[in-house]
N, C-alpha and C positions, 0 to 999 in steps of 0.2 A: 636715923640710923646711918650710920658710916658704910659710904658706896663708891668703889671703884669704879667707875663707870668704863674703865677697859677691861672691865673682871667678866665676863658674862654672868657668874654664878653670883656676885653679887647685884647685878639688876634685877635677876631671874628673883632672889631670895626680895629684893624690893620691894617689887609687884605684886609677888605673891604674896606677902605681910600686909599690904595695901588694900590687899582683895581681903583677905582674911579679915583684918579688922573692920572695914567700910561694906564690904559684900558686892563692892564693883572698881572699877578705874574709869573715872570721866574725863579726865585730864593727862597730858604726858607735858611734862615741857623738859625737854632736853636742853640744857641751857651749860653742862660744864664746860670749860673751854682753856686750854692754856695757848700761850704767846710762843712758848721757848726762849731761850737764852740770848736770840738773838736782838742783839743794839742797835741803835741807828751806825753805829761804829761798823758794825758786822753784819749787816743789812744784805750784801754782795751774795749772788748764787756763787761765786767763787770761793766764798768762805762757808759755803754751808756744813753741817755737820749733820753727816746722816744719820747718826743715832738720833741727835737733837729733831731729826725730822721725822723720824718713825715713834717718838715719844707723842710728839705733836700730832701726828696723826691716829694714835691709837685712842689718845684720851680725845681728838676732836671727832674723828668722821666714825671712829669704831663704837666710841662711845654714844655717839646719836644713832648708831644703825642698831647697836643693841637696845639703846633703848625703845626704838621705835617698834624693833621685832619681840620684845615683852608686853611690849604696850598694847600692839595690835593681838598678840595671843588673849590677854585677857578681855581684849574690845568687840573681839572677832563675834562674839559668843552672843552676845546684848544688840549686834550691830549699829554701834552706838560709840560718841567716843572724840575725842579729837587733840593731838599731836602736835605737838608745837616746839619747833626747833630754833636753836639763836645763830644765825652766822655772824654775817658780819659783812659792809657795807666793801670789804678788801675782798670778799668772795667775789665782790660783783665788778670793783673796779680795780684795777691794777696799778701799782706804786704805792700802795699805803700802806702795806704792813710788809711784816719776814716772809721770806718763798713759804715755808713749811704752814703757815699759821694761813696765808692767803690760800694756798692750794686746799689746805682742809678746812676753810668756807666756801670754797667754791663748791666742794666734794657734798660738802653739807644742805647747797641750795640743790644740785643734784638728786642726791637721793630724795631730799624730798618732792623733786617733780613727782620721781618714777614711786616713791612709796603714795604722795596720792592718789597715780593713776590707777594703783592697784588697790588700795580701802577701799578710795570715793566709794566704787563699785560696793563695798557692803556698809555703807552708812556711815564711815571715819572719813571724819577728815581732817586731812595732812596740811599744815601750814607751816612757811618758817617766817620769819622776820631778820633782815640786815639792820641792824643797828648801826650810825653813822657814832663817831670815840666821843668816850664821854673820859675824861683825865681819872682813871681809876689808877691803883701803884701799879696795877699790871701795865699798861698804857703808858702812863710815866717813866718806865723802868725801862720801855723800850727806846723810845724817844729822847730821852737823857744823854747829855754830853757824861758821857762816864766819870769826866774830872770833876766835874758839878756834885757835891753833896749837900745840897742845900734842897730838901724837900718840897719845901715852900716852894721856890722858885721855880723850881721844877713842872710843880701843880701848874703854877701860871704861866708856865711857858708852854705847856701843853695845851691847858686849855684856849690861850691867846691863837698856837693851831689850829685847833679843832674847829673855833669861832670864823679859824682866816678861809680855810676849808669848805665847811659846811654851807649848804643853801641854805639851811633855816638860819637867819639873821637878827641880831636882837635878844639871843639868848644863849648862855650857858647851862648847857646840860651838866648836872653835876650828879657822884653815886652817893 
């Protein structure tokens, strides 16, 4: 079903349809996420664009807080259940992504400290995972010499990043 994950009314109508057809919630994976507009071009806190930053933040850190807080309504009851959110590997380390898209990974390993401290206690539990870039168009799109339309090359320029980056060595993650 089609879900805003900055809509609260569309989570809430989610879970509830979730429960209703399954008669429980065992699982949450909060996993939407966007980049925003900005390029390797326009990477600069100088150029930030604050709408573009409250966009980013509504669909990443509001989006994971609402989901988590439907999730745990329906979990709360069974105390039973477990949460699982995506940041992203730029939450944790700085210089790899846009200001707005790093700040709402970081926001995102946050709350989920403080939302396990408070399940754990009834039987949920809260996880998230950083994910190190895997050349997705999102990822590509950011990383792109804007005068480059060459797709292709694109792919493999990023990826040849990621490869030059990453500690796991010998592989290419690919989506």
């Amino acid at each position: 079903m089609h879900c805003d994950v900055a809509v609260e009314a569309d989570i809430e109508r989610l879970v509830d349809r979730t429960v209703a057809r399954h008669g429980r919630l065992d699982v949450m994976c909060n996993n939407a996420g966007v980049l925003g507009a900005q390029t390797r071009r326009r990477r600069s806190i100088v150029a930030l664009d604050a709408e573009e930053f409250d966009r980013v933040m509504r669909v990443n850190v509001r989006g994971t807080a609402l989901g988590a807080k439907h999730a745990a309504r329906a979990m709360l009851p069974r105390r039973s259940g477990c949460i699982v959110s995506v940041a992203s590997v730029a939450g944790v380390v700085g210089g790899l992504g846009p200001h707005a898209y790093t700040a709402s990974k970081h926001a995102i390993v946050r709350l989920t400290k403080n939302a396990a401290y408070e399940l754990g206690a009834h039987g949920i539990r809260v996880n998230c995972i950083s994910p190190f870039g895997v050349a997705t168009q999102m990822l590509v799109n950011a990383w792109r010499d804007e005068a480059d339309d060459e797709t292709d090359k694109e792919v493999e320029k990023t990826e040849e990043l990621v490869r030059e980056l990453a500690n796991l060595k010998g592989v290419t993650l690919r989506f």
